[in-house]
C-alpha positions in Angstrom: -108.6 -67.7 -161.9 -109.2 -66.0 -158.7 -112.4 -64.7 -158.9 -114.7 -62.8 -155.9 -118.6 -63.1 -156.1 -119.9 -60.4 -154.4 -123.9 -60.3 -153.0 -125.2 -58.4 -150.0 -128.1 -60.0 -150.0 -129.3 -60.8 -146.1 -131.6 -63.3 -146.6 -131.6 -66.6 -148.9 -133.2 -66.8 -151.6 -133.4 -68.4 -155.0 -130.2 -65.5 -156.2 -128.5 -66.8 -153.2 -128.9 -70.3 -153.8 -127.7 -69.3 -157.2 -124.6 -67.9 -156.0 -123.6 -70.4 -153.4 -123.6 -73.1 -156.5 -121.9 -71.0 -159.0 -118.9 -70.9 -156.1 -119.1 -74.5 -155.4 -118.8 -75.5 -158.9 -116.0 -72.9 -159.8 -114.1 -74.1 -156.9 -114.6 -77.8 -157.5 -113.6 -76.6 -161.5 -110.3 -75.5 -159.7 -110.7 -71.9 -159.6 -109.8 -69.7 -156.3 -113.6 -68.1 -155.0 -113.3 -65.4 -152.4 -116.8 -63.8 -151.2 -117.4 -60.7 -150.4 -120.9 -60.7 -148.0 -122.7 -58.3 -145.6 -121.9 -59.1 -141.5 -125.3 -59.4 -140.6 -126.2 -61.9 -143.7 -128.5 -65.1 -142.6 -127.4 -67.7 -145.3 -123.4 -67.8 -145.0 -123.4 -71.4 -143.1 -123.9 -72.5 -147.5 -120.9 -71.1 -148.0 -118.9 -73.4 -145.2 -116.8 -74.7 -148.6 -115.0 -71.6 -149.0 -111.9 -71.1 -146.7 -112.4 -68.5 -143.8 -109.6 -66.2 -145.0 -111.2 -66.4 -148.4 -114.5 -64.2 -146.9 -114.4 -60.5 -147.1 -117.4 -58.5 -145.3 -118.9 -55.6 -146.0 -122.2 -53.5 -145.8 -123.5 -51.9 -148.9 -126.5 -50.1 -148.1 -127.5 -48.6 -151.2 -126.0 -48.2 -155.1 -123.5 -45.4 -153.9 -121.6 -47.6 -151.4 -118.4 -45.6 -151.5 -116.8 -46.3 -148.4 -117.8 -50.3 -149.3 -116.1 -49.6 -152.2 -113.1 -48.6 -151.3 -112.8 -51.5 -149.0 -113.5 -54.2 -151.8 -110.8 -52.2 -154.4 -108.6 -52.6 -151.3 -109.1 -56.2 -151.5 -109.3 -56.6 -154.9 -105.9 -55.6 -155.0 -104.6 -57.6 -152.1 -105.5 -61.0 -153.2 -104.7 -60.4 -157.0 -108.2 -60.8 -158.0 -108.9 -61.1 -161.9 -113.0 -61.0 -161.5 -114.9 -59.2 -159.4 -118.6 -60.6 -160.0 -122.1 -58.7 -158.6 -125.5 -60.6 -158.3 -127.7 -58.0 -156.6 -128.2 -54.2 -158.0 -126.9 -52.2 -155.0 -124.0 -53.9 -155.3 -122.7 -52.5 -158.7 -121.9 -49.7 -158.6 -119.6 -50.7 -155.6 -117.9 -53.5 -157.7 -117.4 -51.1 -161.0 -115.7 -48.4 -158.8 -113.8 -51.5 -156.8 -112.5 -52.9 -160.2 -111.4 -49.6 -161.1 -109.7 -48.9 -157.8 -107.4 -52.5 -159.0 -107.0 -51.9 -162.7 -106.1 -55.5 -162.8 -109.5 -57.1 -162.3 -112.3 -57.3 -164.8 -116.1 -56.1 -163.6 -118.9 -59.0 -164.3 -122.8 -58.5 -163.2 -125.6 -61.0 -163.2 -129.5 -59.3 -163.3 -131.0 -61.6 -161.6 -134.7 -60.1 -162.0 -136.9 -57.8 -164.5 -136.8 -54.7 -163.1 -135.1 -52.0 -165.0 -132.0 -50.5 -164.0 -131.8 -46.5 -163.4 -130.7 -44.8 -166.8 -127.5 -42.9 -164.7 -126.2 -46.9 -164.5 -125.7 -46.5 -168.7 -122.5 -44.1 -166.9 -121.8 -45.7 -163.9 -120.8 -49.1 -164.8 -119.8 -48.5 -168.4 -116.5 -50.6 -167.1 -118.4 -53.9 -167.4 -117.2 -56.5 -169.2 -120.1 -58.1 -169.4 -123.9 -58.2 -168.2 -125.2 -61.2 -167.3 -129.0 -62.0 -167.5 -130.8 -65.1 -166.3 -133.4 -64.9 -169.0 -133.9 -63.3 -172.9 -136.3 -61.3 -171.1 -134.3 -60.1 -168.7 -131.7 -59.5 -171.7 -133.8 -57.1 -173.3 -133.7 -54.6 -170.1 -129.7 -55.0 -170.1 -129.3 -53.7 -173.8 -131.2 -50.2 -172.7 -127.7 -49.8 -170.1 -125.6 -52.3 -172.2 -124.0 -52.7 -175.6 -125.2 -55.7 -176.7 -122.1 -57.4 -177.2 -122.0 -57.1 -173.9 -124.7 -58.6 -172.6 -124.5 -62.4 -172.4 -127.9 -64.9 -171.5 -126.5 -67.5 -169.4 -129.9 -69.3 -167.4 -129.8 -70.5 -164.1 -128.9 -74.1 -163.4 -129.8 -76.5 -160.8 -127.8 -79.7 -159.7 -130.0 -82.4 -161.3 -129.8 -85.6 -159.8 -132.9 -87.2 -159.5 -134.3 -88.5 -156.6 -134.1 -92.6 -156.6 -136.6 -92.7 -153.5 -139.3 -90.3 -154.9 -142.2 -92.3 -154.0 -141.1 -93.0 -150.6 -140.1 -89.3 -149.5 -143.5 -88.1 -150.5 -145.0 -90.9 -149.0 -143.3 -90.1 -145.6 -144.1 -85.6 -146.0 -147.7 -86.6 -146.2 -147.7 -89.0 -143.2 -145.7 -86.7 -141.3 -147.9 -83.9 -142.3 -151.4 -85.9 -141.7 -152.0 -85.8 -145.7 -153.9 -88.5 -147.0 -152.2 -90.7 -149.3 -155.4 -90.3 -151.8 -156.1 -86.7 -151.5 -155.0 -84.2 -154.2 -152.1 -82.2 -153.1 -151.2 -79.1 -154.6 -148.0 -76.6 -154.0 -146.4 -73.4 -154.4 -143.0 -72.3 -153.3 -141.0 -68.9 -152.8 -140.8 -65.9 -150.6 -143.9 -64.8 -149.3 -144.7 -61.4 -150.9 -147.3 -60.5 -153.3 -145.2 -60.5 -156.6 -145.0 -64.2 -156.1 -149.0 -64.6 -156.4 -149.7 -66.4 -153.4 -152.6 -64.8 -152.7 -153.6 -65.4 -155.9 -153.0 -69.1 -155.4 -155.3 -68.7 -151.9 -158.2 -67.7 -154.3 -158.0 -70.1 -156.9 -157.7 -72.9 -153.7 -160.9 -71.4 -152.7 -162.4 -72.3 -156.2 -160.7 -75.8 -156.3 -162.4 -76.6 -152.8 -165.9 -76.3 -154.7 -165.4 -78.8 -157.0 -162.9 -81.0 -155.5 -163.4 -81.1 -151.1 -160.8 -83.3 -151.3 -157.7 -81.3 -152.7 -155.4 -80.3 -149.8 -153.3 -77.5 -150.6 -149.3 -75.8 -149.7 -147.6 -72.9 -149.5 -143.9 -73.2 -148.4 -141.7 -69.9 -147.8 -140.8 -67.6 -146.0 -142.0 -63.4 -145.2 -138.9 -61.4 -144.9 -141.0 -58.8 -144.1 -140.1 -56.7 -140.6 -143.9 -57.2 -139.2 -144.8 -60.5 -141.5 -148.0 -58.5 -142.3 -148.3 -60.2 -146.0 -148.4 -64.1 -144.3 -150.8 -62.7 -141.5 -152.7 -61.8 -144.8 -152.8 -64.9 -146.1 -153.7 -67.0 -143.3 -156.9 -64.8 -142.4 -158.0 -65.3 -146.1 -157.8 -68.8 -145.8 -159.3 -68.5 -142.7 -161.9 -66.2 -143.8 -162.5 -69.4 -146.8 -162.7 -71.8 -144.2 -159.6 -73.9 -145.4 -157.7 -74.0 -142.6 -157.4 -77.5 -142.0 -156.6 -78.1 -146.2 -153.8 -75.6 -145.6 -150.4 -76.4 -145.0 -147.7 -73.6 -143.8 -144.3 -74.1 -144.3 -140.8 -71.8 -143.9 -138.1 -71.9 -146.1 -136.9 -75.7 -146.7 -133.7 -76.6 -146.9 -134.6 -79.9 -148.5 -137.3 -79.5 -151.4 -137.4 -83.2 -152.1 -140.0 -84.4 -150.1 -142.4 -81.6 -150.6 -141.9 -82.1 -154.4 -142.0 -85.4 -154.2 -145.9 -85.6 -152.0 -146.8 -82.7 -155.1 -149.8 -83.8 -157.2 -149.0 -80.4 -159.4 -146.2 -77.7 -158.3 -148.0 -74.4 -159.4 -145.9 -70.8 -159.7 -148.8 -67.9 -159.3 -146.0 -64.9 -159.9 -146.9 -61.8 -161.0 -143.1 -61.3 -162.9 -140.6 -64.3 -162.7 -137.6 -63.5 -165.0 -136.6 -67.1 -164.6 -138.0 -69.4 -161.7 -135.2 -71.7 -160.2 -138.6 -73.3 -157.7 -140.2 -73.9 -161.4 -137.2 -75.5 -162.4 -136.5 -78.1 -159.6 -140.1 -78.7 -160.1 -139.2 -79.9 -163.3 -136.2 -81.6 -162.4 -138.3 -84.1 -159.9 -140.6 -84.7 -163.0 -144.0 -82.8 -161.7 -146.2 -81.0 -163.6 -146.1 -77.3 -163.3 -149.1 -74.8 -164.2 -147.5 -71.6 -163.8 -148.8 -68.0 -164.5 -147.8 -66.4 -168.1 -144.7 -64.9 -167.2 -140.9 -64.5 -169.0 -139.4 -66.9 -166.8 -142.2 -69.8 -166.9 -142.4 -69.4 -170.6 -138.1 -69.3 -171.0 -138.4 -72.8 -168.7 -142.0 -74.3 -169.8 -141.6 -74.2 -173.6 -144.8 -76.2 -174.5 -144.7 -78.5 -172.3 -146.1 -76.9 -169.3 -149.5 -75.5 -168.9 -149.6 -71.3 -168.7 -152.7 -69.1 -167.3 -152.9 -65.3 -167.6 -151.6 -63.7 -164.6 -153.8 -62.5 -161.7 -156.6 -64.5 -162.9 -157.3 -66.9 -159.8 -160.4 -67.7 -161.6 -158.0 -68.9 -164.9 -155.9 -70.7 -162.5 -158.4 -72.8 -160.6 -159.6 -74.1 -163.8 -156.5 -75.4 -165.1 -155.5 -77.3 -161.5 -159.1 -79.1 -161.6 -158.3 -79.9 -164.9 -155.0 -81.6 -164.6 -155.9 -83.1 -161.2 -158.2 -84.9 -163.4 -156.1 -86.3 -165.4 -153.7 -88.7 -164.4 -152.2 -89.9 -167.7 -151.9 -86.0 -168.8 -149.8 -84.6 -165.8 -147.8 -88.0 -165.7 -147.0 -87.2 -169.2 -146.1 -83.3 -168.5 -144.1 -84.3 -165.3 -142.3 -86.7 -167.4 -141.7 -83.9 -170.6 -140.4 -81.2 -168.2 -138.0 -83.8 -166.2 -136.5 -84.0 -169.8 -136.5 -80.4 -170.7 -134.7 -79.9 -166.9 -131.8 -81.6 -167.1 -131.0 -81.2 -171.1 -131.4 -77.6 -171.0 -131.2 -76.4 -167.3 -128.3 -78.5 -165.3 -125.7 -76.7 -163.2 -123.0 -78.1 -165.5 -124.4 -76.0 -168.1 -124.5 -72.8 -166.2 -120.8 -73.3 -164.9 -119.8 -74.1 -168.8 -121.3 -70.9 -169.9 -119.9 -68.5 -166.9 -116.4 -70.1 -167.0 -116.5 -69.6 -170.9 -117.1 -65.7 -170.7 -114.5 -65.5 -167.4 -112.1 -66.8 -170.1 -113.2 -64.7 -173.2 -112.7 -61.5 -170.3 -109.5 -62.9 -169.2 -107.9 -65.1 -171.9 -104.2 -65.1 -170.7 -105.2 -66.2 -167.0 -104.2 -69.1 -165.8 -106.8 -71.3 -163.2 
């Protein structure tokens, strides 16, 4: 199949990462992957697999791209594409209108997140053949736009291999990071914004230090924010604590393995997470996870994680100073979600299930 995945996302992020491995694999599966990306996008050095006349770029400012439009139909229609695929909601509309504009190629969306599409999308992309959503949660928003036979749960995957040095990569983050090897190390990960609870997580550290002035404490990501005013935030309320030397600040990583690795318990503070790929390579890399009651810690946790209510910093602390002390417990939880990971969660899977519904939308075509 030749098949265009289309995101104008700028920055990188756990959708992006999502996309650059659902080309990969449908490449390495033997299938012809064009992109279609904004000029100005951050991230497209991840996508150095895909060959350079294989890149289309355009800018798609808001849902009623038409111009954009226009331009992907055209090349839609050049390079005999059979699937046109969107991953961010802006794009959509763009790719319905482009699909129409070829007639030969077949209109596929992914929702990556919770929020609810506008109810004028019910008409606008009524050309889908199918809705993607990363989560049953997510699902249940996609039926309100959707027939449900067209909306399909495929869950993110991640590329589970395991790390064979584990010990020795977290061993070297905390030397290089002036960690003790003793002290308890607790760690959140995502994009800086207040959805994803950090501050929350800055609250219940404040708790922890009470009980435990030992426990040294993470936050990795990055504030795509024009003025960074949300980490400024955060850093005068540690401040304001006086925790700055048990606080860690870290950008975006482009290798998670040693700061899951050095992780006594990986926590997820979100307000709303319709699926959580940072839960899920915490899981893959066997650490215990307390994340905050949402759709996508539950879909990835099952019973084998530990859930608080969300926005309770106060909830939160409690359950960290718990596990912290126990160390058979959250050996036996790292091990359980390591298990849950790659039976349930591995990129194989994710490719199987999206390569399965390109074939059910285009059965006579040939890869």
């Amino acid at each position: 199949m030749r098949i265009l995945q289309l995101s104008s996302a700028k920055t990188f992020g756990g959708g992006e990462r999502h996309f650059v491995d659902l080309c990969r694999g449908l490449q390495q599966r033997g299938h012809e992957v064009f992109v279609a990306i904004r000029p100005t996008n951050e991230w497209q050095d991840r996508l150095d697999f895909i060959p350079p006349d294989n890149f289309h770029y355009v800018s798609i400012r808001n849902s009623f791209g038409m111009f954009s439009a226009k331009r992907i139909g055209q090349f839609l229609v050049e390079n005999k594409i059979d699937i046109v695929h969107a991953h961010v909601a802006r794009d959509y509309i763009a790719a319905a209108i482009a699909s129409r504009i070829s007639k030969e190629t077949s209109f596929v969306l992914t929702r990556h997140v919770m929020f609810p599409l506008k109810p004028f999308h019910k008409l606008a992309l009524r050309n889908a053949a199918a809705a993607i959503a990363v989560s049953p949660a997510v699902s249940v928003e996609l039926e309100k736009i959707f027939p449900p036979k067209k909306v399909h749960v495929i869950p993110n995957g991640l590329d589970i291999t395991g790390d064979q040095e584990k010990d020795e990569m977290g061993r070297r983050f905390r030397e290089f990071h002036a960690i003790p090897p003793d002290a308890p190390l607790v760690g959140t990960l995502g994009e800086l914004k207040p959805l994803k609870g950090q501050r929350e997580f800055v609250l219940a550290a404040h708790e922890i230090a009470k009980i435990d002035p030992n426990c040294r404490f993470v936050i990795a990501g990055t504030d795509h924010s024009p003025d960074g005013k949300f980490r400024r935030e955060l850093r005068r309320l540690v401040k304001v604590f006086g925790l700055e030397e048990r606080f860690l600040w870290l950008d975006w990583l482009d290798d998670t393995g040693p700061f899951y690795s050095a992780l006594d318990i990986f926590v997820s503070p979100s307000r709303t997470e319709s699926f959580g790929l940072a839960i899920l390579e915490a899981m893959a890399r066997g650490v215990a996870v307390i994340a905050t009651d949402t759709d996508g810690a539950k879909v990835l946790l099952g019973d084998a994680g530990i859930l608080t209510p969300v926005n309770d910093p106060v909830a939160l602390a409690s359950a960290i100073v718990e596990l912290l002390a126990d160390d058979i417990g959250r050996a036996s939880i790292g091990s359980a979600l390591q298990i849950m990971a790659v039976e349930s969660f591995s990129v194989e899977r994710m490719l199987d299930a999206t390569e399965g519904l390109y074939r059910q939308i285009c059965p006579t075509t040939d890869t």
